[in-house]
C-alpha positions as CSV (number, residue, x, y, z in Angstrom):
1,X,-12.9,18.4,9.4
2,X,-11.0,15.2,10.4
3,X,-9.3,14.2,7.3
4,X,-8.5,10.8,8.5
5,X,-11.9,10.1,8.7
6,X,-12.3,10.5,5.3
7,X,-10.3,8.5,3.9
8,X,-11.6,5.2,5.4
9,X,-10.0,1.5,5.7
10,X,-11.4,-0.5,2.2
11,X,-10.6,-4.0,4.1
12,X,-13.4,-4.8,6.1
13,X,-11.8,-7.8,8.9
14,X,-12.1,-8.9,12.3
15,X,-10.7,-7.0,15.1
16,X,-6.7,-6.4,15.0
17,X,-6.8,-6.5,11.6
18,X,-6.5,-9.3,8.7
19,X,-3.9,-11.5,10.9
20,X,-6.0,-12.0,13.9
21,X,-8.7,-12.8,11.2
22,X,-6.8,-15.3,9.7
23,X,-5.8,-17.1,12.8
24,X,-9.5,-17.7,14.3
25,X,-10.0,-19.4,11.0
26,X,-6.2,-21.5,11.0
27,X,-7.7,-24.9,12.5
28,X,-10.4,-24.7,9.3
29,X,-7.3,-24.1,7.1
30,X,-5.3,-27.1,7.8
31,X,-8.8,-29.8,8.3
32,X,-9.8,-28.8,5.0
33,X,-5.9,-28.4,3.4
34,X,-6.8,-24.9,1.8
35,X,-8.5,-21.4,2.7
36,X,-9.8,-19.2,0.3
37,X,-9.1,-15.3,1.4
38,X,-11.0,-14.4,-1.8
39,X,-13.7,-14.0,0.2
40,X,-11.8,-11.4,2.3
41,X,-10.0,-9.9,-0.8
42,X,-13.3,-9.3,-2.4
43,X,-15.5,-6.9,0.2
44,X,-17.6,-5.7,-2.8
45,X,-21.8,-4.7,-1.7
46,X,-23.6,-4.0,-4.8
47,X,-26.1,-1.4,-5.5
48,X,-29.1,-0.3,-7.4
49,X,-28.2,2.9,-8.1
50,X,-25.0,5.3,-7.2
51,X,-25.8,8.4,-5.4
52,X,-22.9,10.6,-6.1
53,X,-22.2,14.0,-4.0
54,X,-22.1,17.0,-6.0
55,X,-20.5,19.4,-3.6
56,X,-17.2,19.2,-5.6
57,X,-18.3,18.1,-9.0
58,X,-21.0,19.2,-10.7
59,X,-23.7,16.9,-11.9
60,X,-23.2,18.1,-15.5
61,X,-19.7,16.9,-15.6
62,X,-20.0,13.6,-14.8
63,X,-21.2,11.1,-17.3
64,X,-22.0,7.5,-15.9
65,X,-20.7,4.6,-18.5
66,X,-21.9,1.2,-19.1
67,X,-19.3,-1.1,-20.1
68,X,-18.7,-4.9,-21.1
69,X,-16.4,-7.2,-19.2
70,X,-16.6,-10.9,-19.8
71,X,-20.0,-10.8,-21.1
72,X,-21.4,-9.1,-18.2
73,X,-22.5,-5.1,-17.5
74,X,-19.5,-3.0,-15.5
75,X,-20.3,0.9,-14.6
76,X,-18.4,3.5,-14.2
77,X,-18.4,7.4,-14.2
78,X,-16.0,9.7,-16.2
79,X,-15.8,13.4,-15.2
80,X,-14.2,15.7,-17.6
81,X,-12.1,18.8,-16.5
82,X,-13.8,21.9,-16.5
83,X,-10.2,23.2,-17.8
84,X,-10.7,22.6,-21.3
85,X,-6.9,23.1,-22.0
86,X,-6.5,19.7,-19.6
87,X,-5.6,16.5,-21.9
88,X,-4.6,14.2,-19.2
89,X,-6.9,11.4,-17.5
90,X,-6.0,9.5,-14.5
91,X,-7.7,5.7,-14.9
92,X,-8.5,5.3,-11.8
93,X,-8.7,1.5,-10.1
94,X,-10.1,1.4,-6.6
95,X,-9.7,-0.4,-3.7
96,X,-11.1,-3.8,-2.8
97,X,-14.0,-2.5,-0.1
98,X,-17.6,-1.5,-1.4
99,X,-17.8,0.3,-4.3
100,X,-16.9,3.3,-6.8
101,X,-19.3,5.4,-4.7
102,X,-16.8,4.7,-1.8
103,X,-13.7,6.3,-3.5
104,X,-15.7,8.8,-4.5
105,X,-13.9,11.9,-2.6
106,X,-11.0,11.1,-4.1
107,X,-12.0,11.2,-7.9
108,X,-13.0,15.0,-6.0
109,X,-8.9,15.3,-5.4
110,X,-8.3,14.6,-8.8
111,X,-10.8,17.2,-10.4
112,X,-9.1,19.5,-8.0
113,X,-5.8,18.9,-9.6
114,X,-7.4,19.7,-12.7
115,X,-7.6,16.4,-14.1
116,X,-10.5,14.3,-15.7
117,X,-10.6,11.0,-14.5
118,X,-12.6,8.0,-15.0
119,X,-13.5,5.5,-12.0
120,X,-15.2,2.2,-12.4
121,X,-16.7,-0.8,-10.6
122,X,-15.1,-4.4,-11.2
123,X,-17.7,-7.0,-11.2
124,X,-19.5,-7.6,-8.4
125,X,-18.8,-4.5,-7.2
126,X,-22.1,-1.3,-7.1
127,X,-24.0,-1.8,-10.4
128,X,-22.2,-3.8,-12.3
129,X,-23.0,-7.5,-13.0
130,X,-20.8,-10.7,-12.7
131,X,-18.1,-12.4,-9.7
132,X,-15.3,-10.6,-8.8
133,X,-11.6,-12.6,-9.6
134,X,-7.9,-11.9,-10.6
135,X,-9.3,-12.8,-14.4
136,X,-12.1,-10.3,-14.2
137,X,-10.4,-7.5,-12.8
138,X,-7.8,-7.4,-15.3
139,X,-10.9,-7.4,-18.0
140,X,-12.5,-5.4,-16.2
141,X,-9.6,-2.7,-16.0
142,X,-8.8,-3.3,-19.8
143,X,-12.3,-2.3,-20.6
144,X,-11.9,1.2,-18.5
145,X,-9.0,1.5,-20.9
146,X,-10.4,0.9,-24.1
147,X,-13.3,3.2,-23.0
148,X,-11.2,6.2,-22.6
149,X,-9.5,5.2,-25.8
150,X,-12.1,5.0,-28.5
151,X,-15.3,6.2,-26.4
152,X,-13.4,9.5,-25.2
153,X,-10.1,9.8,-27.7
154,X,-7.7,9.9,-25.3
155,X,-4.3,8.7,-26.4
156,X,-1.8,6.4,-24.2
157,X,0.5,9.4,-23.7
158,X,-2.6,11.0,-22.1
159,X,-3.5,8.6,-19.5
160,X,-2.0,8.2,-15.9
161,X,-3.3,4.5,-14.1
162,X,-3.6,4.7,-10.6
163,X,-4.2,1.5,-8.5
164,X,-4.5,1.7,-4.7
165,X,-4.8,-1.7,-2.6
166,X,-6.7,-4.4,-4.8
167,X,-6.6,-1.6,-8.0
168,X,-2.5,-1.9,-7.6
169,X,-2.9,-5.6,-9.6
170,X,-5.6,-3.9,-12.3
171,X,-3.1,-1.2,-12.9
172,X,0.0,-2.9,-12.6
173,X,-1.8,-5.5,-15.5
174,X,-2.5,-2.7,-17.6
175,X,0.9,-0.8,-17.7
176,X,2.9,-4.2,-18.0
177,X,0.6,-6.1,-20.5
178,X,-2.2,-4.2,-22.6
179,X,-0.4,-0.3,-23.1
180,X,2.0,2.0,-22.1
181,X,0.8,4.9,-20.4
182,X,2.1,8.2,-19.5
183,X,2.6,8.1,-16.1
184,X,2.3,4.8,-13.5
185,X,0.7,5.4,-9.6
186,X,0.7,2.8,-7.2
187,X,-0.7,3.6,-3.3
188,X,-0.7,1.0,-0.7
189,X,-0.3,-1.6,-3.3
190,X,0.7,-5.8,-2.9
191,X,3.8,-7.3,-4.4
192,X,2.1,-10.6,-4.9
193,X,-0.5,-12.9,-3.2
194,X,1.9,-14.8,-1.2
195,X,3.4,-11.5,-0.2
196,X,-0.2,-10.3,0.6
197,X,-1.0,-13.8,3.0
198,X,2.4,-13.0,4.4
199,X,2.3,-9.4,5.6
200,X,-1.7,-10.6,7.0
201,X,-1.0,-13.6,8.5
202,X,2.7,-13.5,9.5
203,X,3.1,-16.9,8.9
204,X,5.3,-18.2,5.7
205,X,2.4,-20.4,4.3
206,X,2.2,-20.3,0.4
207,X,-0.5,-17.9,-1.3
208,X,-2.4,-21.4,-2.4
209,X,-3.6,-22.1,0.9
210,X,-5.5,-18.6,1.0
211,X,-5.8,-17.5,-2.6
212,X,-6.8,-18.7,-5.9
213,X,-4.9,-15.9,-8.3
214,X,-1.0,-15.4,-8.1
215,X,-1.5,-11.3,-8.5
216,X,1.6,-11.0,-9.2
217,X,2.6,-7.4,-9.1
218,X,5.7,-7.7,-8.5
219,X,7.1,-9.8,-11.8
220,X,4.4,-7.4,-13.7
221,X,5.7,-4.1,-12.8
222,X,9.7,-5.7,-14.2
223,X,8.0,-4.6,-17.7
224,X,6.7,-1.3,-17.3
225,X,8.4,1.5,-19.0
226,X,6.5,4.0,-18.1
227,X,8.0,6.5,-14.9
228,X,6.6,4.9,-12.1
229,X,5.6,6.6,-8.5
230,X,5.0,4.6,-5.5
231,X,3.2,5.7,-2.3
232,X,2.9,3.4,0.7
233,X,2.0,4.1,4.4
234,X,4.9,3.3,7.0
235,X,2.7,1.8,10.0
236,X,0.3,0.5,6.8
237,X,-0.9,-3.0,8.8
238,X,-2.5,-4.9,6.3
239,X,0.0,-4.7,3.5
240,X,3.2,-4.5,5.2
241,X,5.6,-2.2,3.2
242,X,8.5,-3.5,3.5
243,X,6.9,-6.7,1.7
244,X,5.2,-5.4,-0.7
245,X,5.6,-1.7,-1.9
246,X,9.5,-1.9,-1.3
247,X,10.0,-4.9,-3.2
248,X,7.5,-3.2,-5.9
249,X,10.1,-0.2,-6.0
250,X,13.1,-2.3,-6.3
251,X,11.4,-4.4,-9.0
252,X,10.3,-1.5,-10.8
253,X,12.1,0.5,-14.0
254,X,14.1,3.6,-13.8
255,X,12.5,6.7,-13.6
256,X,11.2,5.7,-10.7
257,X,10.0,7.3,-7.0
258,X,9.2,5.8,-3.9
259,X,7.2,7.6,-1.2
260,X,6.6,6.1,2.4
261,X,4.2,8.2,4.5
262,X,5.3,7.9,7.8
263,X,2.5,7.4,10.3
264,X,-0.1,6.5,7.7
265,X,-2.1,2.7,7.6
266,X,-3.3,1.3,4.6
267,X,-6.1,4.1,3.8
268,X,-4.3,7.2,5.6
269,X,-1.9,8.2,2.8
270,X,-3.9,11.7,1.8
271,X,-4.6,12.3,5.2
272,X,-1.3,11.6,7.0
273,X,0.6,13.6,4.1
274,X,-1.9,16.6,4.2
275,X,-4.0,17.2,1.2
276,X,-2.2,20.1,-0.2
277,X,1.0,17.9,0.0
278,X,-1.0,14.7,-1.5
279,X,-2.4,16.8,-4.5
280,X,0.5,18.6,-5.5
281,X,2.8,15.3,-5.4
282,X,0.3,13.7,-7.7
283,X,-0.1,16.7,-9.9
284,X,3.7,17.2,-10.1
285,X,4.4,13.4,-11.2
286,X,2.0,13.9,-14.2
287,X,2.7,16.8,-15.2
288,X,6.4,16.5,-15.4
């Protein structure tokens, strides 16, 4: 199997990436004296139903979840562990392309480790109803939370949050700002917007030109206590690491690891490392 296929790229952009993107649309930028990358940010498709493979995880272990956000519908899926000894979750906050249905082999990764997990659309995004933005991720996100909490009993020293890409800022606000959980994952995550437009664009224009939320991650993760890993790809070309998940890392509280994959872009990180490596690193961090 060709693993790297699997794990595909979740920003959808021109040809050379989000730069060249950016600078075809530059002349636009400076007529109209701002340039909204939301558009760009947000590659959500939406959906009428999820069709979910089974190959891994059994239909009868899955239970799809209606939540509220804002006032609008948000859907997710929890899958519980068929070890019944297992009391951890991962929260799981996905990437900014598609849908949950996208990410879906690696909720498969997690079951593998032995872990339930829970993995949900922000608005906008597969099923569930509403515009996607920095406020309504981070409602979004707190609704996962409070799902697992009083729908599913799971207690904050129970629950690892994950965020890769877009899902770094969901997780980064829930660790900082709504509870402490037990352990803290970032992959291939932005330090801010401006750092975001930066490591794109490589120009040194500020974030409001492209963006209209600050996302900043990188003040955010200052207050979370929780033991934090980081995992970023070294030749990751849409959010540079040096930019972004190394200033996360030096931002971030003691314990605290830092992981850069060498040879691995933005969506290569369990490929690049090797599955076995990927799974055991994850499992090792929450467990320990």
């Amino acid at each position: 199997m060709n693993r790297e296929k699997k794990y595909r790229t979740p920003f959808r952009t021109a040809a050379g990436g989000i730069g060249n993107y950016v600078m075809l649309l530059l002349p636009i930028m400076f007529l109209s004296g701002c340039f909204d990358l939301d558009s760009s940010l947000f590659n959500n498709k939406s959906l009428t139903s999820y069709h979910l493979s089974i190959a891994v995880i059994p239909e009868s272990l899955r239970t799809q979840v209606v939540l509220t956000s804002q006032g609008k519908k948000i859907y997710g899926y929890f899958v519980k562990s068929p070890n019944v000894s297992e009391k951890n979750v991962i929260l799981y906050n996905h990437g900014n392309r598609d849908h949950l249905q996208f990410y879906w082999d690696r909720v498969e990764l997690f079951y593998k480790m032995g872990f339930s997990v829970f993995i949900y659309d922000y608005q906008g995004y597969g099923m569930s109803e509403g515009e996607p933005s920095e406020e309504a991720v981070y409602s979004d996100a707190t609704a996962a939370y409070e799902y697992l909490r009083t729908s599913q009993g799971y207690g904050n020293g129970q629950i690892t949050v994950y965020g890769f890409s877009l899902g770094g800022a969901a997780a980064t606000y829930l660790a900082s700002s709504v509870f402490t959980p037990k352990r803290f994952i970032l992959e291939a995550a932005f330090a801010s917007a401006s750092a975001l437009t930066q490591s794109g664009t490589l120009l040194d224009f500020p974030s409001t030109y492209f963006m209209k939320g600050e996302y900043n991650n990188a003040e955010r993760i200052k207050n979370i206590t929780a033991p934090v890993l980081i995992i970023h790809g070294v030749d990751d070309k849409f959010i540079d690491m040096e930019k972004n998940g190394k200033v996360l890392f030096r931002n971030a509280n003691d314990p605290k690891t830092f992981i850069a994959v060498p040879g691995a872009d933005h969506s290569q990180i369990p490929a690049k490392m090797g599955e076995a490596l990927y799974c055991s690193t994850v499992k090792d961090f929450i467990l320990n």
